[in-house]
N, C-alpha and C positions, 0 to 999 in steps of 0.2 A: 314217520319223522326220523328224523337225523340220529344216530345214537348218542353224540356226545350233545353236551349242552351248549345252547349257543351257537351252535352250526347248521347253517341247513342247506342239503344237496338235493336233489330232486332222488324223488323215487317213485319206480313204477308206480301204478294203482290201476289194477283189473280189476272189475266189478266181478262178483261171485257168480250174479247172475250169467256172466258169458260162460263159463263151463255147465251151466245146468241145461238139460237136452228142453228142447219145445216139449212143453206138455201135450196129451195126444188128442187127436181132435174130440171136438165135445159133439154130441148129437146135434144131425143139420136142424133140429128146429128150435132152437134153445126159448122161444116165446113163445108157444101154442095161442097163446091168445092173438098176438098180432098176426102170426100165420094164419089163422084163419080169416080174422078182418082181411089183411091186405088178397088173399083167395077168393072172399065176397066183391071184395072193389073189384077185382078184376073181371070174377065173369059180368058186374055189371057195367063195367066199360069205364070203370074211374080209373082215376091217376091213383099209382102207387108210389109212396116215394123208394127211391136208388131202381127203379122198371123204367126206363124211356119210354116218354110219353109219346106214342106214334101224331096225336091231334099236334101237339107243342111242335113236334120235327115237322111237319106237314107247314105248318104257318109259318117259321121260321124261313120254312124255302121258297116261298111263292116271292116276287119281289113288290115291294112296296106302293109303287106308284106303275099302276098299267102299263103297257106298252101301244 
């Protein structure tokens, strides 16, 4: 705020947070439980979600009505 009363001029405002460095990375498997689920889905051939579904892209490309 303004120092005098009744007046007000704009002033900066940086958040604290932009001087503090990125915290360091955390261990690649921060869920063991879902890493292992989505590890089973995969060798049995299911959809993982954020893994592109090769079957999905497959269908996606063939075109709709015969030629």
């Amino acid at each position: 705020m303004a120092p005098d009363r009744g007046k007000w001029e704009r002033m900066a405002f940086i958040p604290k947070s932009r001087y503090v460095p990125d915290p360091p990375p955390v261990d690649q498997e921060p869920f063991p439980v879902y890493s292992a689920l989505a590890r089973q889905w995969m060798l049995a051939g299911r959809a993982v979600p954020g893994v592109p579904d090769r079957e999905w892209e497959r269908l996606m490309r063939t075109p709709v009505w015969p030629r």
